[in-house]
C-alpha positions as protocol buffer text, in pm:
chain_id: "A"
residue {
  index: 1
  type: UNK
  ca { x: 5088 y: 520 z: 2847 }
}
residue {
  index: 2
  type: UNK
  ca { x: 4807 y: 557 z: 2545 }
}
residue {
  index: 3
  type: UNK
  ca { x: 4477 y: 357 z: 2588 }
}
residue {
  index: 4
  type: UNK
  ca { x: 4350 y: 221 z: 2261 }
}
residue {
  index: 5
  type: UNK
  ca { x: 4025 y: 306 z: 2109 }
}
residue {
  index: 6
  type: UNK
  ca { x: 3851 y: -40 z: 2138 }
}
residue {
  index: 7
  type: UNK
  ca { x: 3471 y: -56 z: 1989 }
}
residue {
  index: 8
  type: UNK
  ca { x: 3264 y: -216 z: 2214 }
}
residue {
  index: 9
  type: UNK
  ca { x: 3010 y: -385 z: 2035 }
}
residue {
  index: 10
  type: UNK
  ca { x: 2665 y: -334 z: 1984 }
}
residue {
  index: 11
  type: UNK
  ca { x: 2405 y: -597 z: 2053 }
}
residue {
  index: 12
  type: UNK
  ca { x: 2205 y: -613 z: 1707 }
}
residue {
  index: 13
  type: UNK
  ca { x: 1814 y: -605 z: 1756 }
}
residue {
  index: 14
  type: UNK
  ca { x: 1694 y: -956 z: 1577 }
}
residue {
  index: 15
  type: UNK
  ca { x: 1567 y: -873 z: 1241 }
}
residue {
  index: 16
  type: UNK
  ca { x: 1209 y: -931 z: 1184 }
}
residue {
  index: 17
  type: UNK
  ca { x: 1058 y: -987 z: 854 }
}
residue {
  index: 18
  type: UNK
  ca { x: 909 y: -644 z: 687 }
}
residue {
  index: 19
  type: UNK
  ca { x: 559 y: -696 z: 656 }
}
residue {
  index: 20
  type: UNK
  ca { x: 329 y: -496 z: 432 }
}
residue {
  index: 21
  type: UNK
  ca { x: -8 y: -458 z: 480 }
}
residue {
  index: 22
  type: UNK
  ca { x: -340 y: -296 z: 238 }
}
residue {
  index: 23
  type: UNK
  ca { x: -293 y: 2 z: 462 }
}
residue {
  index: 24
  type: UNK
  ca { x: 82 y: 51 z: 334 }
}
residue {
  index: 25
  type: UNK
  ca { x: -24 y: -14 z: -32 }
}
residue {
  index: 26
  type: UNK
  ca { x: -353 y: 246 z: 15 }
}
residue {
  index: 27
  type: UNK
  ca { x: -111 y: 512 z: 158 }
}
residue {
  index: 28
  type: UNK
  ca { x: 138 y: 466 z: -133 }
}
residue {
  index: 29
  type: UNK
  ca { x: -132 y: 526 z: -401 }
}
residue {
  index: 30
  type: UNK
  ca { x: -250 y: 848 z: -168 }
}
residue {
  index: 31
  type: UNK
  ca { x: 133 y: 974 z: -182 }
}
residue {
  index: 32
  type: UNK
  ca { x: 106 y: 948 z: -560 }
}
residue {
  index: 33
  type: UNK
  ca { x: -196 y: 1123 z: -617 }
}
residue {
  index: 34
  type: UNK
  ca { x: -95 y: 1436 z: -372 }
}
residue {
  index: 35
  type: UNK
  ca { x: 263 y: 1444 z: -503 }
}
residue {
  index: 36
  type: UNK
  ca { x: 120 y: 1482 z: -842 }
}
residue {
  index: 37
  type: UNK
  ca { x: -120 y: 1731 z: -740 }
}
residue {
  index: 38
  type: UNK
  ca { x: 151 y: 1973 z: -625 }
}
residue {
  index: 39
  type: UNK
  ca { x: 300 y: 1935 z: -934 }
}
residue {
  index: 40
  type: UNK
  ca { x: 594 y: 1718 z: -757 }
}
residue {
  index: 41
  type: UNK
  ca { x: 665 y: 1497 z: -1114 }
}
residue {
  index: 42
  type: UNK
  ca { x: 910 y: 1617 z: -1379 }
}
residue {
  index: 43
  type: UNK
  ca { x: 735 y: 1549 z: -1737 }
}
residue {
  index: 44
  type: UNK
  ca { x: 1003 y: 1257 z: -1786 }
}
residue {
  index: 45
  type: UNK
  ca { x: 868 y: 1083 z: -1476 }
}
residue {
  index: 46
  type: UNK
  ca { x: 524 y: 1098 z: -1552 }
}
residue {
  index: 47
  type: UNK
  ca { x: 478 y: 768 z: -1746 }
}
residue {
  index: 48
  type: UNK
  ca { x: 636 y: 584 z: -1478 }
}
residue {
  index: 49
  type: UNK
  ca { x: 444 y: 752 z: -1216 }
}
residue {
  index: 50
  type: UNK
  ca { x: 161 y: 652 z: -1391 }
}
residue {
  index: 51
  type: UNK
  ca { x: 246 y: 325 z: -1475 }
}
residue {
  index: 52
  type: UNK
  ca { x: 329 y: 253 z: -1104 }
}
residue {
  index: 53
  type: UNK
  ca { x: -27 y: 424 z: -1003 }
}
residue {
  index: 54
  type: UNK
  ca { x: -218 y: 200 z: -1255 }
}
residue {
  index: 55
  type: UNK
  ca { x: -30 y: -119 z: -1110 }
}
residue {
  index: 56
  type: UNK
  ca { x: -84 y: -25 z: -740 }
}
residue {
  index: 57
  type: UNK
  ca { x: -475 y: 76 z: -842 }
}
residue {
  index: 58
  type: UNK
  ca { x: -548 y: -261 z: -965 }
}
residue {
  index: 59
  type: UNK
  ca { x: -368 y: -456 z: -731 }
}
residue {
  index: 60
  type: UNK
  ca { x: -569 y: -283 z: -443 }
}
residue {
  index: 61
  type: UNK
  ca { x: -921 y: -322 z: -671 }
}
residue {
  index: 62
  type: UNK
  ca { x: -752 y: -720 z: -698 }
}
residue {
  index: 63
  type: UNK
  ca { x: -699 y: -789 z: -360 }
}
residue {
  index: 64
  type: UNK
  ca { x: -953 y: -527 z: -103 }
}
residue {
  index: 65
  type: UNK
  ca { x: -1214 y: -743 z: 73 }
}
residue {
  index: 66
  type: UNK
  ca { x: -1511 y: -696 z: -91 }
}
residue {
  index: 67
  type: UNK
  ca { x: -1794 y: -531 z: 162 }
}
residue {
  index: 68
  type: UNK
  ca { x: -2148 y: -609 z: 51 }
}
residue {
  index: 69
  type: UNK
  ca { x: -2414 y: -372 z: 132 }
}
residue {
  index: 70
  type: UNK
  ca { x: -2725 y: -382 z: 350 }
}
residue {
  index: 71
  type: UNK
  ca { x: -2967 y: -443 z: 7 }
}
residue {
  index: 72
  type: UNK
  ca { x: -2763 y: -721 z: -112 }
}
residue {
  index: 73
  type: UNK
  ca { x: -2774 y: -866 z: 216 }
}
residue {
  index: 74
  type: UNK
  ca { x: -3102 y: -871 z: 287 }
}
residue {
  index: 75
  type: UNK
  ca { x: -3140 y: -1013 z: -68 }
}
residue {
  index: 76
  type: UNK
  ca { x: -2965 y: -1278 z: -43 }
}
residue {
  index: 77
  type: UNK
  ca { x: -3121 y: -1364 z: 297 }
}
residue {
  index: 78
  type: UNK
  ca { x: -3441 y: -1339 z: 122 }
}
residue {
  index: 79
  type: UNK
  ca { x: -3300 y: -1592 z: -140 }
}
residue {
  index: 80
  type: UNK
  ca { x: -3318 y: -1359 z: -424 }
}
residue {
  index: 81
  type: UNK
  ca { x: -3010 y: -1376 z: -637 }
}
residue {
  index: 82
  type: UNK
  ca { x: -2848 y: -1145 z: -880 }
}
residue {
  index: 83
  type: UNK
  ca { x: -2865 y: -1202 z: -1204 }
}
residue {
  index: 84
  type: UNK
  ca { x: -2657 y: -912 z: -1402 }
}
């Protein structure tokens, strides 16, 4: 007698939604900037790589909480405003 081969199947983790966070985006700009300093682009490549850089760049300047310092704190506190 032969024995089939029968897959027994797998129970599938549920699939949770991929999240992204600033972190992800900061470390993706950081991979860019040391892959080009080891040279790791082809000259073809480089406007893209650039072009991506630039994008991720401003969407981090876009979308990073702002932090305000102790002086403009204490400013503002003191009801002085900024005009600039």
């Amino acid at each position: 007698m032969t024995e089939e081969n029968k897959e027994i199947p797998m129970p599938q983790p549920p699939e949770e939604p991929v999240s992204l966070q600033l972190a992800d985006i900061k470390f993706c700009k950081t991979i860019i900037e040391t892959a080009t300093e080891r040279s790791a682009w082809k000259a073809d490549e480089l406007a893209t790589v650039g072009y991506v850089y630039n994008k991720i760049t401003l969407w981090l300047e876009q979308n990073e909480p702002k932090t305000e310092t102790k002086a403009d704190e204490t400013s503002e506190a003191e009801g002085e405003t900024k005009n600039d």
